[in-house]
N, C-alpha and C positions, 0 to 999 in steps of 0.2 A: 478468365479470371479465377474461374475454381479451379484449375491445374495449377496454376501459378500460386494463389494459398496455398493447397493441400502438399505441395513441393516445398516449399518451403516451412511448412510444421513441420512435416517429417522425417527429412534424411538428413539435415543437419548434425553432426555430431558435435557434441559440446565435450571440453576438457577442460576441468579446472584445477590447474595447481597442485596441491599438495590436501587441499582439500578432499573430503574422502565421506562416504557413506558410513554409520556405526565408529565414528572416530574415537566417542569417549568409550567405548565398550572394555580396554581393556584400564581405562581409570577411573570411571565412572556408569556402568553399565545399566544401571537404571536413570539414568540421566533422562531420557526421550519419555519414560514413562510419567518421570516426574513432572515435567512439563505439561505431558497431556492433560494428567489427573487437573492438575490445577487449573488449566486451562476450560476441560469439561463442568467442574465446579462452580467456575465463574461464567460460562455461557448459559448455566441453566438459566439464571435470573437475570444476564445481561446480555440478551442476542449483538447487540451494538457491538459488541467488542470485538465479532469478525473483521468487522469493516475499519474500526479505529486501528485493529492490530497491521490490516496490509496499507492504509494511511502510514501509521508509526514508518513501517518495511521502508518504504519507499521513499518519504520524507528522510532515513536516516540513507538511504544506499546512494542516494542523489547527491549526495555532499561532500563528504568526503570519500564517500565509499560504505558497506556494511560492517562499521567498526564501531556501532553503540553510541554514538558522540551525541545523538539526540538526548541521548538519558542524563543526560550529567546536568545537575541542577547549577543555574546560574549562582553568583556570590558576589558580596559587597564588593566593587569595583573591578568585576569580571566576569561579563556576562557570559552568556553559553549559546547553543545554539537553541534554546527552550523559548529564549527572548526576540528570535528574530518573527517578524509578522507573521511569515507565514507557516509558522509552528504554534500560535498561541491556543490552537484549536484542538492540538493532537492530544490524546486520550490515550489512555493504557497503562501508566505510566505504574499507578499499584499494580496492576497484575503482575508487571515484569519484579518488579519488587517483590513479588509475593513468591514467586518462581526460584528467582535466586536466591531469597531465603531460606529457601526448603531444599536448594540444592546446595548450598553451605554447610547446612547440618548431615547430609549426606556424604558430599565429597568436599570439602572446602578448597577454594581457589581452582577450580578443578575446572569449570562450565565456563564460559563468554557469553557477556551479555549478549556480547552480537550475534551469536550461537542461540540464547533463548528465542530472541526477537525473531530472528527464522523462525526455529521450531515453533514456536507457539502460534504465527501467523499458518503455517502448513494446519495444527490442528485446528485451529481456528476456522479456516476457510472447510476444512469434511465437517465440520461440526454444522456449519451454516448449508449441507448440501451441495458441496464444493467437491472436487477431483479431488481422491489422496494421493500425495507424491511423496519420492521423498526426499529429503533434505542432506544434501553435502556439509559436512562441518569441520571443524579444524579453524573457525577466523577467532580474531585476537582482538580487543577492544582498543579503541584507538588513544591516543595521549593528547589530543585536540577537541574543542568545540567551542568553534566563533562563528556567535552571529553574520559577522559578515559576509561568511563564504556559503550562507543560505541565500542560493539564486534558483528556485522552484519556478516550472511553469505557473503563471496563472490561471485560474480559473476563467478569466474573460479573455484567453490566450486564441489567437486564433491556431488552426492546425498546424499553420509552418513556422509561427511564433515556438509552439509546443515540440514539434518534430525535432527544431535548433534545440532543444536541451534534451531529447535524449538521443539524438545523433552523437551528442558530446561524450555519453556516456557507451558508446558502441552499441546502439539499439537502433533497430529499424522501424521503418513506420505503420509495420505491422505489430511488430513488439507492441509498439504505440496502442495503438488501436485496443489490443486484447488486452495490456494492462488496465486500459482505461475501462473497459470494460468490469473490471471490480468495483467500480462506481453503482454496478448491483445490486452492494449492502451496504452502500457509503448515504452520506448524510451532510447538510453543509447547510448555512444559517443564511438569513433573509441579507445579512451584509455585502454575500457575496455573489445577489444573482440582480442586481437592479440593472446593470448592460445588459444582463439577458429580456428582462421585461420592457426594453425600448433598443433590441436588437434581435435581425432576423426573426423568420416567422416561427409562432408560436402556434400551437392548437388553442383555441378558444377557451375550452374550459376548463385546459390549464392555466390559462394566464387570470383566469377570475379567481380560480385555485388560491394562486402565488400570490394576486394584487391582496385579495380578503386576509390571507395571514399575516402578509409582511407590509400590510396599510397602513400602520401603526407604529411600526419600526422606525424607531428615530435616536438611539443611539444603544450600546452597547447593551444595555443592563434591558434592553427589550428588544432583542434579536432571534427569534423565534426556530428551528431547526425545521430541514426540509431532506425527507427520502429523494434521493437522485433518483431513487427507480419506483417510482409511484404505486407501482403493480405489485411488486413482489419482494418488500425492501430489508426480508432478514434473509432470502432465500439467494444461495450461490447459484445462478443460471444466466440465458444468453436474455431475457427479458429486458435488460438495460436498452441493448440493440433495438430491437422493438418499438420501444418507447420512442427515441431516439430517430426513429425511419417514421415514424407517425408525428414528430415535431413536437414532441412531449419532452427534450431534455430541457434540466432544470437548468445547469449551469450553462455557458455560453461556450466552452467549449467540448461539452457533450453533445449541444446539437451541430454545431459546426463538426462537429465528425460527419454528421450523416450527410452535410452539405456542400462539403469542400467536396471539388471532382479528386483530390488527391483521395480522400478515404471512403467517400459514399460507393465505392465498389465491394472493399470488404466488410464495411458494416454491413450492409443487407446484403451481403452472403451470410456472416454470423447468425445474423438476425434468425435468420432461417437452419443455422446449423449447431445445436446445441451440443453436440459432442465434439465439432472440431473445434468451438470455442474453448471447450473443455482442457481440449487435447495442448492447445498452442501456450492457453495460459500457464498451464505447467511448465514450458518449454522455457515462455516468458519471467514468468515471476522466480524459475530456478536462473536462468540465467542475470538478473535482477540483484537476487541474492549474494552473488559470486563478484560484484563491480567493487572496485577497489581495496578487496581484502586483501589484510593483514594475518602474518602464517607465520609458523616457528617461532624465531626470535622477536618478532617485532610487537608493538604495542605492549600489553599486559592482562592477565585475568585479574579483572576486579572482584575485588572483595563485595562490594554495592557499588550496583550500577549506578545510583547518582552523584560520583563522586572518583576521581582517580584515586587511586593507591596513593 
């Protein structure tokens, strides 16, 4: 099993497109900085916003692809994708506003939302003690977003419920595994774990944990927030895994990772490998980044992201 991971982190070569390292360099060259700055500003006093930002990633690359379409605020008789269920949670949405504001007055029309949403998720995650990589750019913001075509794993998904949607997306079930693994600084509300508290086994004094907070819970406006990784829930490391092999996941398909025989082999290999967790998520979440973009001609650079041209 560890030759079979560590062969597959490593010698695959990735190619994307038209897509390129340093893209806006010769129209935008402080572009990456900007980004960060703002980025670092808004971590000091919001460690959450690692975790909301590779949420946002991943909720928008699922969909149609990584072409911003989650940003676009819904309108009087035309909803977005902001209004389908399982986006009503996602968070970030000022930063990225705040981002592309400051990159307007810099370069106008210049940057991609879907360009920020990468970048800012990459400095987002070294900010939280996370791997720094770097980010391919060059994608073009999309001219769509319908609720409809928000078909996201669930949360009470079991493994090969969850595998069929990123299979769809060219992703393997390793992929799988290590993205979920970012569920190390993710966070998610008493609404969405009650199949886990009357399914598969649980550690005991996490389920007094969960019952004690979310006892109460009985409709929206008292739905209380819960660290997916109990231990160590602003810090980027393999600790999820951990938890997880100890029957400590909150959601039900965090511990169904360590349970299914499909992935209970690489999860407690991870569990125990913190640098090749490291290594693979990068491999992951860059190739993540790159699914169904938009290049050259197509789509558009918006002026503000909640909003087409």
């Amino acid at each position: 099993m560890k030759f079979t991971i560590l062969t597959f982190f490593f010698i695959l070569p990735i190619v994307f497109a038209k897509l390129k390292i340093g893209f806006y360099t010769p129209t935008c060259p402080t572009a990456e900085d900007i980004v960060r700055r703002v980025v670092q500003n808004n971590f000091k006093s919001q460690k959450f916003i690692s975790g909301a930002l590779l949420r946002m990633h991943f909720h928008d690359c699922f969909v149609r692809g990584c072409d911003a379409s989650i940003l676009i605020d819904s309108r009087r008789g035309n909803k977005s994708e902001k209004d389908a269920q399982a986006n009503t949670s996602v968070r970030g949405y000022e930063l990225i506003d705040e981002i592309k504001e400051a990159l307007e007055e810099e370069c106008p029309s210049t940057v991609s939302c879907a360009d920020i949403i990468a970048l800012a998720t990459r400095d987002a995650v070294a900010l939280a003690g996370g791997p720094r990589y770097s980010v391919l750019t060059g994608r073009r913001d999309g001219l769509v977003s319908n609720p409809s075509e928000v078909n996201l794993p669930s949360p009470d998904s079991t493994v090969p419920e969850a595998l069929k949607s990123f299979v769809e997306k060219n992703m393997t079930l390793i992929e799988m595994i290590t993205l979920l693994g970012a569920h190390t600084i993710g966070s998610t509300h008493c609404n969405f774990i009650q199949t886990r508290l009357t399914s598969l086994p649980i550690e005991p004094s996490l389920r007094d944990q969960l019952s004690h907070i979310c006892g109460k819970q009985n409709d929206q406006q008292h739905d209380p927030s819960l660290f997916l990784d109990q231990g160590t829930p602003f810090v980027f490391d393999n600790h999820f895994y951990k938890e997880i092999v100890a029957r400590r996941g909150v959601l039900f398909i965090d511990q169904d990772l360590a349970l299914n025989p499909q992935s209970s082999g690489p999860v407690t290999f991870l569990a125990g490998n913190a640098k090749v967790f490291e290594s693979s998520f990068v491999e992951a979440i860059v190739k993540t980044g790159n699914i169904g973009v938009l290049e050259g001609n197509g789509g558009e650079i918006r002026r503000n992201c909640r909003v087409f041209n």
